[in-house]
LUMPAZA-59086 format. One record per residue (C-alpha): x, y, z; residue in one letter. Coordinates in steps of 0.25 Angstrom, whole numbers, padded with zeros to 4 digits, always signed. Last residue first. Layout:
N
XYZA;...
***
This chain:
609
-0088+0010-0085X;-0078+0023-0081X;-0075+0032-0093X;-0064+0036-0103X;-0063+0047-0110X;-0052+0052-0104X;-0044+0039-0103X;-0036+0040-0089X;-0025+0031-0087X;-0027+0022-0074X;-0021+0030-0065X;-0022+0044-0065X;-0018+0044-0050X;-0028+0042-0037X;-0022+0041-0024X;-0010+0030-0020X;-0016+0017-0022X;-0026+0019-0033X;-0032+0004-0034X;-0040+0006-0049X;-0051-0004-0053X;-0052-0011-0065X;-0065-0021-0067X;-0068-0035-0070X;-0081-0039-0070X;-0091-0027-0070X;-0104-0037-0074X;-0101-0043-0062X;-0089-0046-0055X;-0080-0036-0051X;-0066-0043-0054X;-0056-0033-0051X;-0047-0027-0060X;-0033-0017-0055X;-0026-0004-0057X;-0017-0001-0045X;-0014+0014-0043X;-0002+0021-0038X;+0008+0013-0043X;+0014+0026-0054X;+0012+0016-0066X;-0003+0012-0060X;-0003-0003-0055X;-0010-0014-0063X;-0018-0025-0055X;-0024-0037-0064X;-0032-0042-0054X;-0041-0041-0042X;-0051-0051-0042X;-0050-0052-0024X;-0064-0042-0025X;-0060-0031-0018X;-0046-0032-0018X;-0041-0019-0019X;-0050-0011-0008X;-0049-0026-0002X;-0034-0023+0003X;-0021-0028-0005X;-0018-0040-0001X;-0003-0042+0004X;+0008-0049-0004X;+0021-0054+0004X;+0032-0045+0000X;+0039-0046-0013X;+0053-0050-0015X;+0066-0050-0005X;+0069-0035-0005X;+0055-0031-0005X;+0043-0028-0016X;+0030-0027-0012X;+0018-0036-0012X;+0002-0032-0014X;-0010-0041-0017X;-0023-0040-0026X;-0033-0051-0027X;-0038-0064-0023X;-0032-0073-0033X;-0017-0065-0032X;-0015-0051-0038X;-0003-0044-0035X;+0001-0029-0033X;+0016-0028-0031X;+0027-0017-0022X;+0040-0010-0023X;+0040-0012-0039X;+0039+0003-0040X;+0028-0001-0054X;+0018-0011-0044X;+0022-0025-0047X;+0009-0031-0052X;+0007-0046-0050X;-0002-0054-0055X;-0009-0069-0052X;-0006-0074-0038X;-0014-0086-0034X;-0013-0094-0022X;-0002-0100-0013X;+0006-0087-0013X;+0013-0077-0023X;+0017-0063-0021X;+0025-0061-0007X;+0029-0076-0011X;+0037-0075-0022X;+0038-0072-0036X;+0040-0084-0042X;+0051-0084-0052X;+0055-0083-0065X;+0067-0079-0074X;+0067-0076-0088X;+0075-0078-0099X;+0090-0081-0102X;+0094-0066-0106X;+0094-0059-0094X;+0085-0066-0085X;+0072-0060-0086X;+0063-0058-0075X;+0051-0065-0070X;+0041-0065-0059X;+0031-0075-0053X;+0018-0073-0045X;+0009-0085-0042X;-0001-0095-0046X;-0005-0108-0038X;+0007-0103-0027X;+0019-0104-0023X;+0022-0104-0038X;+0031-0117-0045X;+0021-0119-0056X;+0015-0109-0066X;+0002-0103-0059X;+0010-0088-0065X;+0009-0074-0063X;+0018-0062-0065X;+0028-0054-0064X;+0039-0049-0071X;+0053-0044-0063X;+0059-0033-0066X;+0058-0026-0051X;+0048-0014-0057X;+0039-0026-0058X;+0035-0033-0072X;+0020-0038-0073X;+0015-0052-0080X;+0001-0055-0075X;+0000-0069-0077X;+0006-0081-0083X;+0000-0095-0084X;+0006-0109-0082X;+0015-0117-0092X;+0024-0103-0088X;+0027-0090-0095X;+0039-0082-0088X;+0047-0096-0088X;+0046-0095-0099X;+0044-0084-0109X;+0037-0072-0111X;+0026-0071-0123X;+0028-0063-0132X;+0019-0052-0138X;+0019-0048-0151X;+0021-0033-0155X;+0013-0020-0151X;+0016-0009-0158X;+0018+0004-0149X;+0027+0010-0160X;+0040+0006-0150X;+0037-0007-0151X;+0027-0015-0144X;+0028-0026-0133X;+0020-0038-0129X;+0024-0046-0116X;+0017-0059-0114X;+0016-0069-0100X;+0008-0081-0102X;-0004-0087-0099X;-0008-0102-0102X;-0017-0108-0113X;-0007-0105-0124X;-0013-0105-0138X;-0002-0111-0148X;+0000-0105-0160X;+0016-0101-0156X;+0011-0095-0144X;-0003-0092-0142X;-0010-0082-0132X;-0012-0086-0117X;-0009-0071-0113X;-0002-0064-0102X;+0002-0049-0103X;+0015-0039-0105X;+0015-0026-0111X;+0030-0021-0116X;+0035-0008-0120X;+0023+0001-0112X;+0033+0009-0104X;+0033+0001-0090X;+0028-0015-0096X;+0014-0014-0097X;+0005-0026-0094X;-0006-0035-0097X;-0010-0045-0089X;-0021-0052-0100X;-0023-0063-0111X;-0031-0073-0116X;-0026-0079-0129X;-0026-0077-0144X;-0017-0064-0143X;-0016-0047-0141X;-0005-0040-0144X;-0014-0027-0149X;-0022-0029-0135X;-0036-0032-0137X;-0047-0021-0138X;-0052-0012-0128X;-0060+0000-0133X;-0055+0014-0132X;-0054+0021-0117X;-0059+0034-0118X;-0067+0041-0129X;-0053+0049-0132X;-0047+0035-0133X;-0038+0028-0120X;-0034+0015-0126X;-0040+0000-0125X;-0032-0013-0122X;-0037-0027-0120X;-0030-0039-0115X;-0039-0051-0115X;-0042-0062-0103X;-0053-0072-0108X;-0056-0073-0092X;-0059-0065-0081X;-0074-0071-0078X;-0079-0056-0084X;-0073-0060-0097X;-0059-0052-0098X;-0052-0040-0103X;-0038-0037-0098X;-0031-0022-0099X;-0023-0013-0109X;-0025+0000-0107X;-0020+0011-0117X;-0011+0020-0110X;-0001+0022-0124X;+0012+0019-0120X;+0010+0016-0103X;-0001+0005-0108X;-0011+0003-0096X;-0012-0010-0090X;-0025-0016-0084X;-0028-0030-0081X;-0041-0032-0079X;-0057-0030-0084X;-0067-0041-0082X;-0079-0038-0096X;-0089-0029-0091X;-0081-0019-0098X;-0070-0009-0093X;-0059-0003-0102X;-0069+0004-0111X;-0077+0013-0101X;-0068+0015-0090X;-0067+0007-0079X;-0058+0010-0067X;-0063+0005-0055X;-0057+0013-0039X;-0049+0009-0029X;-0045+0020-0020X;-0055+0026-0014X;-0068+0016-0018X;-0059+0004-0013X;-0056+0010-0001X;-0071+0011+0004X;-0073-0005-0001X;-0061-0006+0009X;-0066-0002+0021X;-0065+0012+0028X;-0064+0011+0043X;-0050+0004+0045X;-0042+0016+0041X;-0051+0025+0045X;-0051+0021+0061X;-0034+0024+0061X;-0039+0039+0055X;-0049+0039+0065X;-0039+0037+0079X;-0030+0048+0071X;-0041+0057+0070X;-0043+0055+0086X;-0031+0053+0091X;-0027+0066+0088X;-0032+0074+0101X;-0031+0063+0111X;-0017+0061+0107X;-0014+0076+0113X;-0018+0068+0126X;-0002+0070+0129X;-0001+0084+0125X;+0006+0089+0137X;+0018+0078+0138X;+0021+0083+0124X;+0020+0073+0112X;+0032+0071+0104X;+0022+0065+0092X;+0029+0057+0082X;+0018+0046+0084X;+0004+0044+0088X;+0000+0031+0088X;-0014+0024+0084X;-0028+0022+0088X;-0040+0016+0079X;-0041+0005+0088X;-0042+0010+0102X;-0048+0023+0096X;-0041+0033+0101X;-0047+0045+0109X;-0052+0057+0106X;-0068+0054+0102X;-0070+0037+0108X;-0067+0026+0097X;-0069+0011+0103X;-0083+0009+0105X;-0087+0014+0091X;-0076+0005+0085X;-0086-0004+0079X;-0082-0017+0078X;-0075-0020+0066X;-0080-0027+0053X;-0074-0036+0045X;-0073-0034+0031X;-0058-0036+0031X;-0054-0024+0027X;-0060-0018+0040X;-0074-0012+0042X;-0072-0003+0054X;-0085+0003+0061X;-0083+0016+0067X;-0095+0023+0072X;-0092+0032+0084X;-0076+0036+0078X;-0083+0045+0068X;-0074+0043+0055X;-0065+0055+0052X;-0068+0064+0041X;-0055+0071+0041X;-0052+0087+0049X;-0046+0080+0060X;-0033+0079+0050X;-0034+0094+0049X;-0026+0099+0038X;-0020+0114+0032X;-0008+0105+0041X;+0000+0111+0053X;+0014+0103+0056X;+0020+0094+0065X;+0031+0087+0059X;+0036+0083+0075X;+0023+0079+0080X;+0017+0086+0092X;+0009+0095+0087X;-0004+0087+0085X;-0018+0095+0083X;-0012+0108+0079X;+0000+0101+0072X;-0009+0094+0062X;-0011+0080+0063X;-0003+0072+0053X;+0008+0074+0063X;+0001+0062+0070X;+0008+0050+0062X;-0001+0040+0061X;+0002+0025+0057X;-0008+0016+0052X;-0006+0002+0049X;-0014-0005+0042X;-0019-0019+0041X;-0026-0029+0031X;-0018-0027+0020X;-0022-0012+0017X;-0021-0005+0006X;-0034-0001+0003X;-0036+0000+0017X;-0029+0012+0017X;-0036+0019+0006X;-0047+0017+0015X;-0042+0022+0027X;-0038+0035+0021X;-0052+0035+0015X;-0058+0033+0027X;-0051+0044+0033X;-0055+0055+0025X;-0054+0059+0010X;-0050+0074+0012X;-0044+0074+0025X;-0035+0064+0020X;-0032+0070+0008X;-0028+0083+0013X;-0019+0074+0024X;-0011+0068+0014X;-0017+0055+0008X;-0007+0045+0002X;-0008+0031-0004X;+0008+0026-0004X;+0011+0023-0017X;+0023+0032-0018X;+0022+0046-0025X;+0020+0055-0017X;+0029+0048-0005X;+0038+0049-0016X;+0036+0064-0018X;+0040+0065-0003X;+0035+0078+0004X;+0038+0082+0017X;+0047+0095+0014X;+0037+0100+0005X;+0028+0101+0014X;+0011+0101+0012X;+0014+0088+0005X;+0019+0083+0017X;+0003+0083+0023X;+0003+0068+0023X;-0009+0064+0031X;-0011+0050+0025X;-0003+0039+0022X;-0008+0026+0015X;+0003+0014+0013X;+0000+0000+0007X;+0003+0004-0006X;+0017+0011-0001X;+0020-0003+0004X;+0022-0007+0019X;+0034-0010+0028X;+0043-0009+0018X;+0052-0024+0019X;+0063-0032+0024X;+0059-0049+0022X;+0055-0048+0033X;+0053-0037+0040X;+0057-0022+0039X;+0062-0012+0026X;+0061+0003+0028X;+0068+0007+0041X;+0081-0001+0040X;+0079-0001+0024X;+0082+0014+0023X;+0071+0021+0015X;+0057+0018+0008X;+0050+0004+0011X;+0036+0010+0014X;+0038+0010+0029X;+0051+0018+0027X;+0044+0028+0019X;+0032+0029+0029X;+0041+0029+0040X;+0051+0040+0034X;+0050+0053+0042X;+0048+0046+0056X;+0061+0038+0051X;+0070+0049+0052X;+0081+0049+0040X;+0093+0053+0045X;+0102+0066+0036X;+0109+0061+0023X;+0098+0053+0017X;+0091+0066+0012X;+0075+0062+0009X;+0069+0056-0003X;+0073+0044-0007X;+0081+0041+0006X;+0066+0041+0013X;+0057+0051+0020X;+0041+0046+0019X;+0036+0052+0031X;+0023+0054+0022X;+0018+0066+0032X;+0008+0070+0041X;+0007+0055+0044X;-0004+0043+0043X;+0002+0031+0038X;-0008+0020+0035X;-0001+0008+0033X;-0002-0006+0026X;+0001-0019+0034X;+0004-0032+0029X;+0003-0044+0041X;+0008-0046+0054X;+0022-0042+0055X;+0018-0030+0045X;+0012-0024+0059X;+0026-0023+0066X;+0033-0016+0051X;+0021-0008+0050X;+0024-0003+0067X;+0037-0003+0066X;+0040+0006+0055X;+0027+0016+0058X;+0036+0018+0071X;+0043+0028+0062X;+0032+0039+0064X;+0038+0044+0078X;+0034+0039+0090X;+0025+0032+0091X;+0013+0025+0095X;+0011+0011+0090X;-0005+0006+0092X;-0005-0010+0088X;-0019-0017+0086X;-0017-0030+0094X;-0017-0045+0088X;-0007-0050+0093X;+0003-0051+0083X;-0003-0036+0078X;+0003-0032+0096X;+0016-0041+0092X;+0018-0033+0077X;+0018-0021+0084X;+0027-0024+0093X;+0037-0031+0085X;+0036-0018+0076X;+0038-0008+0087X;+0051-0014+0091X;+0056-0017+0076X;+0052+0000+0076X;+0062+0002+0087X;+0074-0006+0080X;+0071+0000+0066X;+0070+0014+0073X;+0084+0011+0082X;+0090+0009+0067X;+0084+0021+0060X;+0088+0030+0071X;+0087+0042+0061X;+0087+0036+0047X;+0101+0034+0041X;+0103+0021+0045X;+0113+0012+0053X;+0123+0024+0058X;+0109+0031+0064X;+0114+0044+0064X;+0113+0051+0079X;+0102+0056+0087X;+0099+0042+0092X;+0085+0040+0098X;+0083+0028+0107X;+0070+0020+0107X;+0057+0022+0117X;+0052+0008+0118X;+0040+0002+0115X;+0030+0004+0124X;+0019-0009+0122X;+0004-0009+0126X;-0004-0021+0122X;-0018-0020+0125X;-0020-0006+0122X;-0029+0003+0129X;-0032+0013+0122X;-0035+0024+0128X;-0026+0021+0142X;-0014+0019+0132X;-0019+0031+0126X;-0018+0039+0138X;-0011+0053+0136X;+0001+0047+0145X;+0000+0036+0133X;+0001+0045+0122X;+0012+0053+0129X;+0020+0040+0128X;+0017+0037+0116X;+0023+0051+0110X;+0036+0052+0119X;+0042+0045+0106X;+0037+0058+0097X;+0049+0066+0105X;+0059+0069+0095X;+0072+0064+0102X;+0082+0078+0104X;+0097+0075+0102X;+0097+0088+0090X;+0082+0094+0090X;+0070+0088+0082X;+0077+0073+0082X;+0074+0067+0069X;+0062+0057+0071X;+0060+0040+0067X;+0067+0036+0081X;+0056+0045+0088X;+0051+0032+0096X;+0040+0030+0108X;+0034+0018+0100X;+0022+0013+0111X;+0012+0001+0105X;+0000+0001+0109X;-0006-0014+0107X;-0021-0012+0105X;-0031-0023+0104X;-0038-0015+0117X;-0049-0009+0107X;-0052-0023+0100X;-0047-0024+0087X;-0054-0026+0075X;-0047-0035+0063X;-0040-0034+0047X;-0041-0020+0048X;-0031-0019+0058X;-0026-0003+0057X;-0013+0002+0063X;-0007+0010+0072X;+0003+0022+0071X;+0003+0036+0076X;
***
């Protein structure tokens, strides 16, 4: 089942543009030269009268493609060429009904439609997904036998995330993932309940889970919740219905009884919905649209990798309904609800003052934080450090390489060698007015020595900020020196060899015609967290440089004073300040992507101001 969520506006009950995918490319065959069956499924869905239910405005069959039982001689996923062909077709069509402004409905067929359908919504602007699936279906060459064919219906949310063969895995221009693992929530994964199904890089990716115990634990809202955090403005949802339990729908091919009833959640009551979008503008009440067993004309989706007999065609009728609010809690909950979930202050008592607070970064030697101390108005910048004490965290005092000028950014190189910062402390007796990038680094005793300050062209007539290095070598940072496509924008720097150092804009995925201050390759190098004058953005990394920037949703950018972001080692969390005003000021709040970790170091005796 697949459809997606349009925070961004309300749609009228006949905006819909059903979409028909009658496909089983993405399946192995159950018996030798025998097609699975799931492509039969929109069909039967239509003689059990959801056409009639919803009435759709647009309504467009695609056609039913041919399944080869042999070896596909141009990939070794199971008709991976005809399924990069087929899913082209369900892109343009779902990219024309979002041109036109029409809520697209796609009914598979098997979990690989999920290809066509992000990569037809991307068409029109960044898209984050809600996958909804019994299991991760995360099967890739890392972690699976190359020798027999992949089947794609095993792999869509791997593929989608840029895991696997390039034909499947990479689409658009320039050739991309379809969507980033911090942009990703699946729920219902029960694979943890068989150890055949379980992928300890699914475990450990930054893909926000919630099996189905945690589901039914914390309700829908939540789940919506934490996806809106990391929504750009729309989400696609996409349901597979062998997360229901076999005794309520059998016709799946990994069907499978489960200790869990999905209709067990707290579901909202479908008589009083109101939906409070990102945006902050309110829907019209969906009262008159949402009738008990029947799908809601917006909240309605696609069953897919269903083979469904000929006599269980109103078997729909009996699923439609969890699934129906499962779509609803993704747009119910608003963002301020997000924010308390997975965004959450960290202010213990010696590290937060009602002085502004920012810039964190935590020494992996000893795990002393060192971090920026500022007047409430950000300025008369100071680089503090404090360490964890049996009574908690010890009074901050300046850093032992500390100077005569403002300074701030500090980072820590991967072991803790080498910290890097900006300062405008003197050179050679003379006080600079303008910021540069430093690095200090101490000897093997844990002494600091003098800093030095980088050369040019690193350091410019103009300011420096935020120096970071990525997994890919290069250092990045910020500058308003001239030549940027902007007033101040993004550079990076790398050594070359022996005659210095080389320097260029970063690009046009970071930088545009306002400000960009920082920014923070997260520590697998695939994507960015960058801080531009109205807050918190995201990039990722691609063959041809990074991808055009999206805002990151308002459950991280409450305020548009996001700064100083600083990821955890593992990327799970994203530590970051936001100005609060007030007495408060500045403040550090904790973004946990992917459920809570013991990130930031704990201090036993510390305590929350």
């Amino acid at each position: 089942m697949s459809g997606s969520i349009l925070p961004a506006r309300s749609s009228a009950p006949s905006d819909i543009a059903l979409i028909e995918a009658p496909t089983s490319l993405g399946l192995r065959p159950l018996t030798p030269g025998h097609e699975p069956g799931c492509w039969r499924a929109p069909a039967a869905l239509m003689r059990a009268g959801l056409g009639k239910e919803l009435q759709p405005q647009r309504h467009v069959a695609l056609p039913h493609p041919t399944y080869r039982f042999d070896r596909d001689p141009g990939s070794t996923i199971r008709n991976g060429t005809s399924l990069r062909a087929y899913c082209g077709e369900i892109s343009g069509t779902v990219a024309a009904a979002l041109s036109d402004g029409l809520f697209p409905l796609v009914i598979g067929g098997d979990c690989s439609i999920l290809l066509g359908c992000l990569a037809g919504a991307k068409r029109s602007g960044p898209c984050a997904l809600i996958h909804v699936d019994g299991h991760a279906d995360f099967y890739h060459p890392g972690n699976y036998d190359v020798a027999r064919p992949g089947s794609a219906a095993g792999m869509d949310l791997a593929l989608a995330t840029g895991r696997g063969e390039a034909l499947l895995s990479r689409w658009g221009e320039p050739a991309m993932p379809l969507v980033d693992d911090l942009q990703v929530v699946q729920i219902g994964e029960r694979e943890s309940e068989v150890a055949d199904y379980s992928f300890p890089d699914f475990r450990t990716s930054s893909i926000h889970k919630m099996t189905i115990e945690s589901f039914l634990r914390d309700g829908p809202a939540r789940a919506g919740a934490q996806a809106l955090a990391r929504s750009t403005g729309r989400v696609w949802l996409h349901v597979d219905v062998d997360v229901l339990d076999q005794s309520i729908m059998p016709a799946v091919d990994s069907a499978r009884h489960s200790r869990h009833d999905l209709r067990s959640a707290q579901w909202p009551d479908p008589h009083s919905v109101g939906v409070g979008p990102a945006g902050g503008r309110e829907y019209r009440d969906l009262r008159s649209r949402t009738r008990p067993d029947r799908s809601n004309r917006r909240a309605a989706g696609a069953l897919h990798r269903s083979g469904l007999p000929r006599a269980s065609d109103g078997a729909y009728i009996r699923v439609m309904s969890p699934l129906r609010f499962m779509l609803l809690a993704g747009v119910l909950i608003s963002q301020p609800a997000a924010s308390r979930d997975d965004v959450t202050p960290w202010t213990p008592v010696g590290i937060a003052s009602d002085q502004f607070e920012s810039h964190a970064a935590f020494d992996p030697a000893t795990g002393a934080i060192f971090f920026v101390r500022s007047a409430k108005d950000f300025s008369g910048w100071r680089i503090l450090t404090s360490r964890c004490s049996p009574m908690g965290w010890t009074q901050p005092v300046d850093a032992p390489f500390a100077g005569d000028g403002v300074e701030a950014d500090p980072w820590f190189e991967r072991g803790g060698r080498g910290l890097w910062f900006i300062s405008t402390r003197s050179t050679d007796g003379v006080h600079r007015k303008d910021l540069d990038v430093w690095r200090a680094e101490r000897d093997v005793r844990g002494r600091w020595g003098l800093p030095k300050r980088l050369p040019a062209p690193v350091n410019s007539t103009g300011n420096e900020w935020f120096p970071r290095i990525g997994k890919d070598g290069w250092l990045y940072f910020g500058s308003d020196r001239p030549g940027g496509l902007g007033k101040t924008d993004i550079w990076r720097a790398r050594r070359n060899g022996t005659r210095g150092w080389r320097v260029e804009n970063a690009g046009a995925g970071l930088n545009g015609p306002g400000d960009e201050y920082e920014a923070l390759p997260a520590p697998d190098g695939r994507s960015m967290v960058l801080m531009a004058s109205d807050g918190l953005y995201l990039t990722r990394a691609t063959r041809t440089g990074w991808s055009k920037r999206v805002k990151l949703g308002a459950a991280i950018n409450a305020t548009g004073s996001e700064i100083g972001a600083l990821f955890s080692p593992s990327g799970r969390s994203l530590m970051f300040a936001r100005d609060l005003k007030g007495r408060r000021s500045g403040e550090f709040f904790v973004w946990h992507i992917n459920g809570r970790e013991a990130w930031p170091p704990s201090c036993p005796g510390a305590t929350a101001r």
